[in-house]
Short mmCIF file of the C-alpha atoms (twelve columns), coordinates in Angstrom:
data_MODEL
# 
_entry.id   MODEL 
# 
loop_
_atom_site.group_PDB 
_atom_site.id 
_atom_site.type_symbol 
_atom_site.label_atom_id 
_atom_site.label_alt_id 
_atom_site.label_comp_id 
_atom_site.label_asym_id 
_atom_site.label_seq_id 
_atom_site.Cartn_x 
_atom_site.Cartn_y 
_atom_site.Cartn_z 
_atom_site.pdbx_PDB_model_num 
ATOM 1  C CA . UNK A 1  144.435 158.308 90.483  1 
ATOM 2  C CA . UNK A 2  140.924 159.012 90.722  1 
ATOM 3  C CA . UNK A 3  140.277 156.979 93.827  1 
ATOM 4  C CA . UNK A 4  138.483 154.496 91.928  1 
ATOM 5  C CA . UNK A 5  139.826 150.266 92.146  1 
ATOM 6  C CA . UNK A 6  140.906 148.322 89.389  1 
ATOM 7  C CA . UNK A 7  139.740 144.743 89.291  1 
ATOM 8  C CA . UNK A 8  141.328 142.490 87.108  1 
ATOM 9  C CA . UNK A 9  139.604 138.610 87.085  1 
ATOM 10 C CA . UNK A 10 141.747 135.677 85.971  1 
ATOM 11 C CA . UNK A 11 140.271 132.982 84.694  1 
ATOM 12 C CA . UNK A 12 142.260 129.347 84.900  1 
ATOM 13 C CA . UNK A 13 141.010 126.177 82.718  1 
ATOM 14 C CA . UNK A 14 142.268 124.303 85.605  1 
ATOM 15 C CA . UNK A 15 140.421 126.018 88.097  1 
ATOM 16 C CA . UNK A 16 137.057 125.728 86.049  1 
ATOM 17 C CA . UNK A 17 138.099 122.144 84.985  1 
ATOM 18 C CA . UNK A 18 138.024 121.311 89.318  1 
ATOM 19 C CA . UNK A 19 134.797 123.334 89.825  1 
ATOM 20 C CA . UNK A 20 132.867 121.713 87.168  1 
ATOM 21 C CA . UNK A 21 130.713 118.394 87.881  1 
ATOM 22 C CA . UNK A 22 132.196 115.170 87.307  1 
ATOM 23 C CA . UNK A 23 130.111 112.200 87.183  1 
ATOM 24 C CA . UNK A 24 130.734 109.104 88.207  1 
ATOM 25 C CA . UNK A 25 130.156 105.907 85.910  1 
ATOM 26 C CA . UNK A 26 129.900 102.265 86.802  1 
ATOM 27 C CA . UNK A 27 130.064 100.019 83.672  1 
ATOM 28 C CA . UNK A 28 129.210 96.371  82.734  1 
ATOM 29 C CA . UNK A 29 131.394 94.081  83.675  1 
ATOM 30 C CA . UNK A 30 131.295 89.814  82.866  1 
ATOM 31 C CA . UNK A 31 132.374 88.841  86.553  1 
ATOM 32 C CA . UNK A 32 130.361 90.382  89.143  1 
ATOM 33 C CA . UNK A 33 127.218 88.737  90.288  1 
ATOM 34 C CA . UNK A 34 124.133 91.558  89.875  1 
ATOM 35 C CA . UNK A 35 123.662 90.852  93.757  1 
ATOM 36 C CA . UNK A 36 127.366 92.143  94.561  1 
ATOM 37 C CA . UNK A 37 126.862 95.057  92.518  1 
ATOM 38 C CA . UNK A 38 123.420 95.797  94.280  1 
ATOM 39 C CA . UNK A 39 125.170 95.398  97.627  1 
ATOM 40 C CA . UNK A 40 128.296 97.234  96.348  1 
ATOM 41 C CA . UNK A 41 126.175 100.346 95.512  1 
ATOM 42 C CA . UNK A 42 123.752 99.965  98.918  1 
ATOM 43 C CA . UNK A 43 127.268 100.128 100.738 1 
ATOM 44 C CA . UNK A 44 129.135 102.859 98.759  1 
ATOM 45 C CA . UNK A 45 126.814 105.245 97.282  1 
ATOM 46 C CA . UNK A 46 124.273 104.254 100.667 1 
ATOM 47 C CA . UNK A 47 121.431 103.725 97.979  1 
ATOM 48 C CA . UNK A 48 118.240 102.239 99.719  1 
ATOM 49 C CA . UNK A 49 117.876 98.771  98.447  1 
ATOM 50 C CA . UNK A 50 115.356 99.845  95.360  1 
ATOM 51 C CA . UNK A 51 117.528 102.468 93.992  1 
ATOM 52 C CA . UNK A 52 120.780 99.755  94.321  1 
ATOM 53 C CA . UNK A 53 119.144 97.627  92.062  1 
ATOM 54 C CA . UNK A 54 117.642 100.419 89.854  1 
ATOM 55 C CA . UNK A 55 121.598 101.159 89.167  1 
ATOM 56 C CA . UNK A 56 122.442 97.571  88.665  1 
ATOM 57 C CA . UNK A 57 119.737 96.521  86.352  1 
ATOM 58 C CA . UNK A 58 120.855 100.074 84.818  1 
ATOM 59 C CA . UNK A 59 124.233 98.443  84.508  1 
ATOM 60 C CA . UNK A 60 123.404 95.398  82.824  1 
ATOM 61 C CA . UNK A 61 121.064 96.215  80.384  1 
ATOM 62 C CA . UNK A 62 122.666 99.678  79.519  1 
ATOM 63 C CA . UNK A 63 126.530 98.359  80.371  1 
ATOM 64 C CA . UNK A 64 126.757 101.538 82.353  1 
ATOM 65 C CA . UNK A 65 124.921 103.682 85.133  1 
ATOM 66 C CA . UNK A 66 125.711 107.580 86.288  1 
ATOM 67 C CA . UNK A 67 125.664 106.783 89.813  1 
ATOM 68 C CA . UNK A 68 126.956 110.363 91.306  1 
ATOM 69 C CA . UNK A 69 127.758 113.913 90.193  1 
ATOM 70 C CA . UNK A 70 129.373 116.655 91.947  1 
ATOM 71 C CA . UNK A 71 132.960 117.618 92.765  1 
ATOM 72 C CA . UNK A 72 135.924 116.087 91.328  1 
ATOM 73 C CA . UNK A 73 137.659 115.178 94.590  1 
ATOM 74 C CA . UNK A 74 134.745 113.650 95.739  1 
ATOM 75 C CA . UNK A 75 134.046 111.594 92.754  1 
ATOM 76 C CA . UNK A 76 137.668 110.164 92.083  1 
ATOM 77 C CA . UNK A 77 136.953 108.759 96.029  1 
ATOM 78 C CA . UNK A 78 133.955 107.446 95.273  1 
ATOM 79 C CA . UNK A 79 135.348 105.563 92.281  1 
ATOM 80 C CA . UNK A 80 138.674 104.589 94.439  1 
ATOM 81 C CA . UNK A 81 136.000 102.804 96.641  1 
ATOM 82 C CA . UNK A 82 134.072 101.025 94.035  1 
ATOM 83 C CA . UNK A 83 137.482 100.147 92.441  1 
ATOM 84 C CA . UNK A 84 138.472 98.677  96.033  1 
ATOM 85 C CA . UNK A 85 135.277 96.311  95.655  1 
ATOM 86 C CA . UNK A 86 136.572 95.322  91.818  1 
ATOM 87 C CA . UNK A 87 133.824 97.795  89.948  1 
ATOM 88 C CA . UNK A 88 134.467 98.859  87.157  1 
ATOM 89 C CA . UNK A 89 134.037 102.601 87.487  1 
ATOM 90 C CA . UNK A 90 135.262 105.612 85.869  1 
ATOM 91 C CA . UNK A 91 134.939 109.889 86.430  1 
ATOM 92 C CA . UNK A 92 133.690 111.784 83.394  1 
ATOM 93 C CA . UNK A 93 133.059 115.315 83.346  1 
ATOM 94 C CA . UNK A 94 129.699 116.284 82.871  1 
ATOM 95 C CA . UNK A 95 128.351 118.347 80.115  1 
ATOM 96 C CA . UNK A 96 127.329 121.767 80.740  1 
# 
């Protein structure tokens, strides 16, 4: 040996798959009122009051809104919480 180190770097889809952004998406849905959903987002996402109803309107005219990106264990709690307040909401990971 010449003294010198060998580095070997593994790569793992998995590992990538975690590290990569996720978004999270709230989508239309027929039963909540557009001032639950406002209130909904001002509560779990802690959007001032403009912004919540930016998302909302987003929501009902669009039938969806990307309300968050970042990291996947963040995002599948953010979309636990807006499930606990009967949102529809789902994770998607973003596009690089």
């Amino acid at each position: 040996m010449n003294g010198t180190a060998v580095v070997t770097e593994v790569e793992t889809r998995d590992q990538d798959a975690l590290d990569a952004p996720w978004n999270v998406v709230v989508h239309n849905d027929p039963v909540n009122l557009m001032s639950y959903v406002t209130m909904v987002f001002q509560r779990v996402m802690g959007f001032p009051r403009d912004k919540a109803i930016k998302h909302m309107l987003e929501v009902h005219h669009k039938g969806r809104s990307l309300v968050w990106s970042g990291g996947r264990e963040r995002a599948e709690s953010i979309v636990e919480q807006l499930h606990g307040y009967l949102l529809l909401a789902t994770i998607e990971q973003a596009e690089l």
